[in-house]
VEXZAFI-839099 format. One record per residue (C-alpha): y, z, x; chain; residue number from 1. Coordinates in steps of 0.02 Angstrom, whole numbers, padded with zeros to 5 digits, always signed. Example, Ala and Ser with C-alpha at 12.3 -4.5 7.8 and 13.67 -1.06 7.14 Angstrom:
<r <-00225; +00390; +00615>; A; 1>
<r <-00053; +00357; +00684>; A; 2>
This chain:
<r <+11626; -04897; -02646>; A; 1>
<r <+11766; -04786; -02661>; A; 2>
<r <+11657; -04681; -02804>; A; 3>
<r <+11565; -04671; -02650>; A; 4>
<r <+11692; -04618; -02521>; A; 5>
<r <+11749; -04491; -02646>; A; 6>
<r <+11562; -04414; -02676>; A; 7>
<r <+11549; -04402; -02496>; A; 8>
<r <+11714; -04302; -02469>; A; 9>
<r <+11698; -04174; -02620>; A; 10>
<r <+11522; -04139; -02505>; A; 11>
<r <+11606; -04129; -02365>; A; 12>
<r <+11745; -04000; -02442>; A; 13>
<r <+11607; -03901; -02518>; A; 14>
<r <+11508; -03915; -02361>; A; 15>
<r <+11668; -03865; -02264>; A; 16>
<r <+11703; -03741; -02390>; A; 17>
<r <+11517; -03653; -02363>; A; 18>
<r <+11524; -03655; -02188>; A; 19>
<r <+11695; -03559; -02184>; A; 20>
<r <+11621; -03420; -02297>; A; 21>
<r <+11481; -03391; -02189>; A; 22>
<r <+11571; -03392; -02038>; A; 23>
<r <+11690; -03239; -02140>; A; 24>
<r <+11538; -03158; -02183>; A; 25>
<r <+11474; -03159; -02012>; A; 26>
<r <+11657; -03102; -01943>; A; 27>
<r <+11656; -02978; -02076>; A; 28>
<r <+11478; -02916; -02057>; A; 29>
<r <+11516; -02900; -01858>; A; 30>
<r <+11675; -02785; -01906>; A; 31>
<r <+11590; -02680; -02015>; A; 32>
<r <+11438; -02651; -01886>; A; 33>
<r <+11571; -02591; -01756>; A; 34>
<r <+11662; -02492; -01855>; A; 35>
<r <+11495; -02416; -01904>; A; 36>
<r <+11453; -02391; -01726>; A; 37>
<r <+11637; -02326; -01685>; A; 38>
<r <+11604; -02178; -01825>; A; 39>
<r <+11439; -02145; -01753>; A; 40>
<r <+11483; -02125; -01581>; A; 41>
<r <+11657; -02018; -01674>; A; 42>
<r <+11516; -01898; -01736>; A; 43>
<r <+11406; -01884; -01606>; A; 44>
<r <+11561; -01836; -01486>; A; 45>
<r <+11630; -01717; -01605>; A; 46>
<r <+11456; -01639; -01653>; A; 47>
<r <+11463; -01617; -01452>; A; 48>
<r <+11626; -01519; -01432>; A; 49>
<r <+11578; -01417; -01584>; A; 50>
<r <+11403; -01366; -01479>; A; 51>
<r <+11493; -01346; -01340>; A; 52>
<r <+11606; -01207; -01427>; A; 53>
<r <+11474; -01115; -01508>; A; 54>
<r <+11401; -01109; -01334>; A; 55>
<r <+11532; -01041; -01274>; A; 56>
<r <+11551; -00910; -01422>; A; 57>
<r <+11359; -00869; -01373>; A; 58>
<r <+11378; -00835; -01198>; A; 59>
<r <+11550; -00745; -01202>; A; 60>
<r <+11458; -00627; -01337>; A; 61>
<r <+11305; -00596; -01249>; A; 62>
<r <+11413; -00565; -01119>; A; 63>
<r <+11514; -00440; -01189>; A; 64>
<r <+11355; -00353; -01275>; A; 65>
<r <+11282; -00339; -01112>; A; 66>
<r <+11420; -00259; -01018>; A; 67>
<r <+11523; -00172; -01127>; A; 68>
<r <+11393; -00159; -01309>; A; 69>
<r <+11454; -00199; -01463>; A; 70>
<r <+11642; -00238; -01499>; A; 71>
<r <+11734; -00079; -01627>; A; 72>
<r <+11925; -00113; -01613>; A; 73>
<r <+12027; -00263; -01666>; A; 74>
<r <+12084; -00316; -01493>; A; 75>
<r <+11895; -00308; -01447>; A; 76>
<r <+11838; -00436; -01569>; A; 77>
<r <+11983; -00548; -01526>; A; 78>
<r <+11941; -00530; -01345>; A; 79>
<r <+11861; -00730; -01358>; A; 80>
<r <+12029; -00798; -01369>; A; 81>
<r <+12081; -00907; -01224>; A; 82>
<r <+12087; -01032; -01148>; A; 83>
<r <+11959; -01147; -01072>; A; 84>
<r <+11986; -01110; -00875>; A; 85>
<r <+11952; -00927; -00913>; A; 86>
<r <+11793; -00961; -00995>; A; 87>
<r <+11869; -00916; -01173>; A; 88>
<r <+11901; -00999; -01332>; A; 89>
<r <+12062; -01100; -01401>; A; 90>
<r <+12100; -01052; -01563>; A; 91>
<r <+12237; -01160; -01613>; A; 92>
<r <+12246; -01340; -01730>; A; 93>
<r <+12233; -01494; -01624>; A; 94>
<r <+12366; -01544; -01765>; A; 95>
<r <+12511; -01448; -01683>; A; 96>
<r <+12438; -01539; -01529>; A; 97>
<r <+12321; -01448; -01389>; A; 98>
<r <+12344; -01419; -01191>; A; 99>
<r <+12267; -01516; -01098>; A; 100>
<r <+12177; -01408; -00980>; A; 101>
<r <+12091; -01378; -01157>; A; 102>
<r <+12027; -01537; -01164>; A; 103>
<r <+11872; -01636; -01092>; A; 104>
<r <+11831; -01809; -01100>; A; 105>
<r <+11924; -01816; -01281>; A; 106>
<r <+11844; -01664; -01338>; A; 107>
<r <+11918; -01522; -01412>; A; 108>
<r <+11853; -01386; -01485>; A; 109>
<r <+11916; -01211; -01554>; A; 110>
<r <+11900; -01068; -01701>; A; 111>
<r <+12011; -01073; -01842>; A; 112>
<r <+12042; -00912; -01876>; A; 113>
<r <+12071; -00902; -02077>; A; 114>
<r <+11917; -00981; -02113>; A; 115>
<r <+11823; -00925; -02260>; A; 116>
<r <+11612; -00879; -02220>; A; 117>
<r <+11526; -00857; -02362>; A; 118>
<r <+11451; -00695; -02377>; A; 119>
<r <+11573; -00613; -02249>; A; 120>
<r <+11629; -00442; -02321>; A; 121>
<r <+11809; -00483; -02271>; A; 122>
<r <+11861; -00669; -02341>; A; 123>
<r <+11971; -00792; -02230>; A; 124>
<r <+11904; -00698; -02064>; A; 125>
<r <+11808; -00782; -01913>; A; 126>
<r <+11714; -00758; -01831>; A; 127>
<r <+11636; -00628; -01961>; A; 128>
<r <+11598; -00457; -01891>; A; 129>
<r <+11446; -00374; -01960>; A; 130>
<r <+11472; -00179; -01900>; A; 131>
<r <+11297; -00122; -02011>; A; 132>
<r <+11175; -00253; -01944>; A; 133>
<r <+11279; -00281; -01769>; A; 134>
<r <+11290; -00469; -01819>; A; 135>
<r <+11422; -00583; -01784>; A; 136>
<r <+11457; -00765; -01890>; A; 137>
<r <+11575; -00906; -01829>; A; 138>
<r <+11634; -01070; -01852>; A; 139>
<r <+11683; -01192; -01717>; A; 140>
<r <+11787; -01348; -01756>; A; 141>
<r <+11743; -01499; -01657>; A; 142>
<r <+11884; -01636; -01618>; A; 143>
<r <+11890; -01798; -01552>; A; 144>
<r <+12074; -01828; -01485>; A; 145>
<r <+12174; -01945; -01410>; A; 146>
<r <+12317; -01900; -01305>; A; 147>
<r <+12383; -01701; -01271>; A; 148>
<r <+12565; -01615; -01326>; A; 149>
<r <+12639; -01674; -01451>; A; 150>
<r <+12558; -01854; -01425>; A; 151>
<r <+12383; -01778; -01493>; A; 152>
<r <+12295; -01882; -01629>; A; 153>
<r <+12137; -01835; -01704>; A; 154>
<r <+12009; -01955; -01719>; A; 155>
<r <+11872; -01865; -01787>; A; 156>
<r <+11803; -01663; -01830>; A; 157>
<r <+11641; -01575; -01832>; A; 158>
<r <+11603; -01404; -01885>; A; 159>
<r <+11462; -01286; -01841>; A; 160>
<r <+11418; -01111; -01904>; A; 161>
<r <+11301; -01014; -01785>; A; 162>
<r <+11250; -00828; -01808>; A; 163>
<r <+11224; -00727; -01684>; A; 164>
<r <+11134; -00530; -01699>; A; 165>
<r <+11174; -00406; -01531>; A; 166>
<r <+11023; -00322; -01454>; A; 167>
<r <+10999; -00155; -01556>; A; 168>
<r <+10895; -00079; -01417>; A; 169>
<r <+10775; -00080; -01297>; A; 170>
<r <+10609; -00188; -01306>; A; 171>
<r <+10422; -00077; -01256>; A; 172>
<r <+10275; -00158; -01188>; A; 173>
<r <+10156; -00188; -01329>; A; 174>
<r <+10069; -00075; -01401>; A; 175>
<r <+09888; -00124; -01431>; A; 176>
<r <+09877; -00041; -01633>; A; 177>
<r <+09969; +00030; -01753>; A; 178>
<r <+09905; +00194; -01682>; A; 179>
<r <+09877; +00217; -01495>; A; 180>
<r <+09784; +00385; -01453>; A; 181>
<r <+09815; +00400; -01248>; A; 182>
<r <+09706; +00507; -01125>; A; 183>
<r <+09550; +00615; -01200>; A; 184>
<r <+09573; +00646; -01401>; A; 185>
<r <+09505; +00825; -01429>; A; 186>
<r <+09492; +00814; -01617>; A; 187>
<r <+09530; +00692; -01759>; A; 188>
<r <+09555; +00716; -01949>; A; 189>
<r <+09595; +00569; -02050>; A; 190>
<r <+09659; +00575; -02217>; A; 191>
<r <+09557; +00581; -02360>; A; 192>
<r <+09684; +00498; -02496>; A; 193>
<r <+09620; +00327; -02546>; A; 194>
<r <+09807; +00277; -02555>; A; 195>
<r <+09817; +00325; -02336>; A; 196>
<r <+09796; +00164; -02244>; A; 197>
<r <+09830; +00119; -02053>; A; 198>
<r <+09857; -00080; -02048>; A; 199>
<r <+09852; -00137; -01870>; A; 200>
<r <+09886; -00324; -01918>; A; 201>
<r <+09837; -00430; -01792>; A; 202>
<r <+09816; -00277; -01673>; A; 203>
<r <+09690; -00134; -01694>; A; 204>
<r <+09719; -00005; -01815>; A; 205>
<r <+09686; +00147; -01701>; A; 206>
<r <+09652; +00100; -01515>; A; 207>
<r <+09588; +00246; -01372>; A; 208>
<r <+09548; +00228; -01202>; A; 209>
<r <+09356; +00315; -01182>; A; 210>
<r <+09212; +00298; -01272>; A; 211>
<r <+09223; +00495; -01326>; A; 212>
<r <+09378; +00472; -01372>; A; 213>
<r <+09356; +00329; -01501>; A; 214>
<r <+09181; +00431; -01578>; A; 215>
<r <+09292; +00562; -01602>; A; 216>
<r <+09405; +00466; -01709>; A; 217>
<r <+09291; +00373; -01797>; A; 218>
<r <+09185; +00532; -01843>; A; 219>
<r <+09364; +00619; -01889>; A; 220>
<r <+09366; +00495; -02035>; A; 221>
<r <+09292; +00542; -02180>; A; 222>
<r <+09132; +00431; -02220>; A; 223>
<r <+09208; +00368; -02388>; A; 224>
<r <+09367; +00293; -02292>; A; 225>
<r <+09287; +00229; -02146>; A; 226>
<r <+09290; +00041; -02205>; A; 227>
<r <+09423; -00101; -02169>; A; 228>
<r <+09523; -00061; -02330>; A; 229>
<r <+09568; +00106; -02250>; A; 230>
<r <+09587; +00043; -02075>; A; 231>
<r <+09611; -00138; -02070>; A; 232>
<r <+09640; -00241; -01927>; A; 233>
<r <+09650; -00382; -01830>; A; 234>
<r <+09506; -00537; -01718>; A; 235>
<r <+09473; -00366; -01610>; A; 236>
<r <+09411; -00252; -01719>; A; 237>
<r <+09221; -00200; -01729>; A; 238>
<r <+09132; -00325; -01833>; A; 239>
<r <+09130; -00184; -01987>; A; 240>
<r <+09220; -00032; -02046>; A; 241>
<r <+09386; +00047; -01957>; A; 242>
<r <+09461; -00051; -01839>; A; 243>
<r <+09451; +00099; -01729>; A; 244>
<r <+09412; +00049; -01521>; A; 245>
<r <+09418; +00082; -01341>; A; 246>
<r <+09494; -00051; -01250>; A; 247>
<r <+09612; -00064; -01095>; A; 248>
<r <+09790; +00024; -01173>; A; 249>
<r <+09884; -00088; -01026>; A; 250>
<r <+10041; +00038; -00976>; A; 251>
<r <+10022; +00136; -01101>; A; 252>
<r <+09855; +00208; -01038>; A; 253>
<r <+09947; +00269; -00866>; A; 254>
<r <+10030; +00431; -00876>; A; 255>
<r <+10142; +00389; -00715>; A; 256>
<r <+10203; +00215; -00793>; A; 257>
<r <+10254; +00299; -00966>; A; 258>
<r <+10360; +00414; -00896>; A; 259>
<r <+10431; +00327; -00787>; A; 260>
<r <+10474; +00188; -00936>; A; 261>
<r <+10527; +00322; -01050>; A; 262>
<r <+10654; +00406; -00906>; A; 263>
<r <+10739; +00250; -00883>; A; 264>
<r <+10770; +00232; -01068>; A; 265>
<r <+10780; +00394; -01159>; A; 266>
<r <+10964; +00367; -01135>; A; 267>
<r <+10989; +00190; -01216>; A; 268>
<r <+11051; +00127; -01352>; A; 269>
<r <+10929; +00117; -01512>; A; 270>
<r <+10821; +00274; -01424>; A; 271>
<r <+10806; +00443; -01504>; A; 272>
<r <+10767; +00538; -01364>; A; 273>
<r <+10688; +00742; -01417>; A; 274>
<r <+10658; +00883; -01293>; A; 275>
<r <+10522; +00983; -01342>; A; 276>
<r <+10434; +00986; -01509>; A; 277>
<r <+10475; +00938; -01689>; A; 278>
<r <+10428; +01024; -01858>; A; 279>
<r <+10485; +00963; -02029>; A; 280>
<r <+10578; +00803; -02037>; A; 281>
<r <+10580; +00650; -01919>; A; 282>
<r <+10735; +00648; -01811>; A; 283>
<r <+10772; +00462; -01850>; A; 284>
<r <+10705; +00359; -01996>; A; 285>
<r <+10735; +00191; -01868>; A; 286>
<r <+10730; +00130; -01693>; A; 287>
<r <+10623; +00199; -01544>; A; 288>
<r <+10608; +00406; -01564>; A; 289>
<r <+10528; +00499; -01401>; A; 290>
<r <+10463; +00662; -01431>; A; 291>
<r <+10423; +00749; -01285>; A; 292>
<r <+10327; +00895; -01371>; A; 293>
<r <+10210; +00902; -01515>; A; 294>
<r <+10273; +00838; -01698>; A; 295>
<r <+10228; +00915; -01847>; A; 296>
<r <+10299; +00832; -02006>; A; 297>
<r <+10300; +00928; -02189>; A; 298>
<r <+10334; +00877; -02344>; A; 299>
<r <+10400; +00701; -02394>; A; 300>
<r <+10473; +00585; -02235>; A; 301>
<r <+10592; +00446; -02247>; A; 302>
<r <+10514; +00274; -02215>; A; 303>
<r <+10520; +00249; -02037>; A; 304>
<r <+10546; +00078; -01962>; A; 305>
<r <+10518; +00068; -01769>; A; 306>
<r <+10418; +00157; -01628>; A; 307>
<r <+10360; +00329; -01636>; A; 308>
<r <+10317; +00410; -01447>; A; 309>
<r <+10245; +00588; -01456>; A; 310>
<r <+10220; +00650; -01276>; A; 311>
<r <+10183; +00834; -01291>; A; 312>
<r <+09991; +00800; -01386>; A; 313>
<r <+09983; +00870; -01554>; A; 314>
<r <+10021; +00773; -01696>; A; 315>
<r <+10009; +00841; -01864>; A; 316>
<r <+10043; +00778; -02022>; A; 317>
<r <+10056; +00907; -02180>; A; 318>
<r <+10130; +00837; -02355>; A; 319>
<r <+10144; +00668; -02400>; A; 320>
<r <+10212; +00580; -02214>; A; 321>
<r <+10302; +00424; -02264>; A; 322>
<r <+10282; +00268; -02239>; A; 323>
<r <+10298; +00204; -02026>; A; 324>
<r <+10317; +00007; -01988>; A; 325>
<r <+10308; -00030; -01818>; A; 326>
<r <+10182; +00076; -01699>; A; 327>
<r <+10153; +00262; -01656>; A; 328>
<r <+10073; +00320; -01483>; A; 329>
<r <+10012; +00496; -01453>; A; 330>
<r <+09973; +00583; -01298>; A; 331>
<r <+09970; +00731; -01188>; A; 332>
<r <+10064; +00718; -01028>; A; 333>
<r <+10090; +00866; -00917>; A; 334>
<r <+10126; +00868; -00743>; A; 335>
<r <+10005; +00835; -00603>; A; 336>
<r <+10054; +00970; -00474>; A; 337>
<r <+10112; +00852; -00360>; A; 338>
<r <+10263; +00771; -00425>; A; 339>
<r <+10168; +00641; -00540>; A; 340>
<r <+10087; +00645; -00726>; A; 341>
<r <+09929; +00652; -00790>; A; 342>
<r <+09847; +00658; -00972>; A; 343>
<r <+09775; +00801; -01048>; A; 344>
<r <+09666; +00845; -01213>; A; 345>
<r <+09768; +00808; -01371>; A; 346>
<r <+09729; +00827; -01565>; A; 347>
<r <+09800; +00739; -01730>; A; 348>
<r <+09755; +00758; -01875>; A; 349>
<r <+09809; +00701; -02049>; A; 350>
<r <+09795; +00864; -02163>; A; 351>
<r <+09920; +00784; -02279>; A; 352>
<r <+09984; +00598; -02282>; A; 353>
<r <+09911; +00583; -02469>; A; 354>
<r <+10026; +00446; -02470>; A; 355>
<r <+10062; +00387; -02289>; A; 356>
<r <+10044; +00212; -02242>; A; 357>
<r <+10053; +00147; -02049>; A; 358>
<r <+10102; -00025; -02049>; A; 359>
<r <+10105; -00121; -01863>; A; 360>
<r <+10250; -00213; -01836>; A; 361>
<r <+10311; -00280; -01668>; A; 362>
<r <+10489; -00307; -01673>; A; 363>
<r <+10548; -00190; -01534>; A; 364>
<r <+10408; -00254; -01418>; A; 365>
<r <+10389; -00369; -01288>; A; 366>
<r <+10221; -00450; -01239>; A; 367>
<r <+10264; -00553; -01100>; A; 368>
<r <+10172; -00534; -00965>; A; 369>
<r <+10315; -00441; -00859>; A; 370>
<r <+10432; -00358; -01009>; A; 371>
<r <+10619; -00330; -00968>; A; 372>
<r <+10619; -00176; -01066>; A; 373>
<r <+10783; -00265; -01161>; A; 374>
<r <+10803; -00372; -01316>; A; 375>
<r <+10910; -00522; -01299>; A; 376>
<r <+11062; -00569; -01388>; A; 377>
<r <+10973; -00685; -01535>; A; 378>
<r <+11031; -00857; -01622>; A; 379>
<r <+10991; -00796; -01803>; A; 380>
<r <+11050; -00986; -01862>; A; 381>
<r <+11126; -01129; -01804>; A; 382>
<r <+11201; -01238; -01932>; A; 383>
<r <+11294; -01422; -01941>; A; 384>
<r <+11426; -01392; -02091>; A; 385>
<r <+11518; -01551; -02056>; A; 386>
């Protein structure tokens, strides 16, 4: 009997014994889920603030590219620092402890000044200015805190790295190929090079606005570089050879509408703006160039990246031409008589360009269906670092 009563308590012990383990597993298991669940709802606050900040960052830049362009001096690239009520940007450690009219709902978030972005030409700077490409890098701490002064503890930090690039000009309404031939064309002479090409992508190689006008450009090419390789194009070509066609040129094929688009931007930033005519070299190997005469190019050109606008009707290339990415659009517009425009006859021809390439490329466009005429300040990347 009492081997009995002595079985039955060692079972009881070890029963006991089990019970009490589970239960600490169970506490324990319960702890550990909360704490998980605390640091979760830690990172999603600070991953907030540090949002927040590079929000702010975003809008206080676009703000200041908008009204005042692109920041030169010191004190202009500093101009972010502030505080919250003035729609700026702390820049001091939570550690020293923060204001608290720079705090909201436990968040707290700010730009530590000395910290090192990779790739930034100066080291320990931010944000990072980038004067060449008119790009600006920054990082924005997150915090969760508790308490303000010198009370402040931090319970948790997030950091984010956005990049932001300035508008660099003004946007045009689309162009419909990588050349656009406005009003009647009075002659056409393509190159005869096997190396010339005019690559409308997913546009049209050569568009024109009359049925004359596009036979004259298609007979203009000689017959042995009349084919897609030459003159390649996008779904709206013909169904074989150059991608070379009348179709609706949008504002480009009213004489009014262009000048009044190019008056209210001949002045902007980005825009190479030419009274009269041109004969040698481009005047800029970038952005949007206006020409209001004829341009007649000789010898070798630098490679031209952006939008080419020759307004006065003759365009003429001798030598080899360079290489353009982006669009070119030729016309002839002259006064009406009666205080608007109108197109007249224009030629172009392609004497030289042995080794000229036209490349479409819409970067400084816009094809929205109502165009602002201005690029935006982009987000280039937006990055979680911690």
């Amino acid at each position: 009997m009492k081997k009995q009563q002595g079985s039955v308590l060692i079972i009881t012990v070890v029963i006991l014994f089990v019970a009490t383990m589970i239960s600490l597993y169970a506490m324990r298991g319960t702890i550990m889920q909360d704490k998980m669940t605390a640091n979760i709802n830690n990172k999603v606050t600070t991953s907030n603030a540090a949002e927040d900040g590079a929000t702010q960052f975003f809008n206080w830049a676009d703000n200041r590219f908008k009204s005042l362009g692109w920041p030169t001096s010191s004190t202009d690239k500093n101009s972010w620092k502030g505080n919250l009520a003035d729609s700026l940007i702390p820049y001091t450690s939570p550690v020293g402890g923060v204001s608290a009219s720079n705090v909201q709902s436990g968040r707290y978030y700010w730009i530590k000044t000395d910290a090192n972005i990779a790739g930034c030409a100066v080291a320990n700077t931010n944000p990072c200015w980038d004067d060449t490409h008119k790009q600006v890098t920054v990082q924005i701490t997150g915090n969760l805190i508790k308490g303000t002064g010198t009370d402040t503890k931090i319970l948790g930090e997030s950091v984010y790295q956005v990049k932001f690039a300035a508008p660099q000009a003004v946007r045009l309404p689309e162009l419909p190929a990588a050349l656009t031939l406005a009003g009647e064309v009075s002659s056409f002479s393509g190159a005869n090079s096997n190396v010339f090409r005019i690559d409308g992508g997913h546009k049209l190689a050569i568009a024109t606005m009359d049925a004359s006008s596009n036979s004259t450009v298609v007979n203009g090419i000689p017959s042995n570089r009349r084919d897609s390789a030459h003159y390649p194009g996008g779904s709206g070509c013909p169904s074989s050879g150059a991608c070379v066609k009348n179709t609706d040129l949008g504002l480009w094929g009213d004489a009014n509408r262009v000048m009044d688009f190019v008056n209210s931007i001949k002045n902007a930033a980005g825009v190479t703006y030419v009274e009269g005519d041109v004969s040698g070299s481009l005047p800029a190997c970038s952005g949007i160039v206006i020409i209001t005469g004829s341009l007649r190019t000789n010898g070798n050109q630098c490679s031209f990246q952006g939008i080419l606008l020759v307004l006065g009707g003759n365009y003429d290339v001798r030598g080899n031409g360079g290489d353009y990415v982006g669009a070119l659009y030729v016309a002839n517009i002259e006064p009406n008589g009666s205080g608007g425009y109108q197109f007249s006859t224009s030629p172009t021809q392609f004497k030289g360009g042995g080794n000229m390439t036209i490349t479409y490329d819409s970067s400084l466009m816009d094809n929205s269906a109502n165009p602002s005429y201005s690029s935006k300040t982009s987000v280039l990347s937006w990055v979680d670092l911690l």
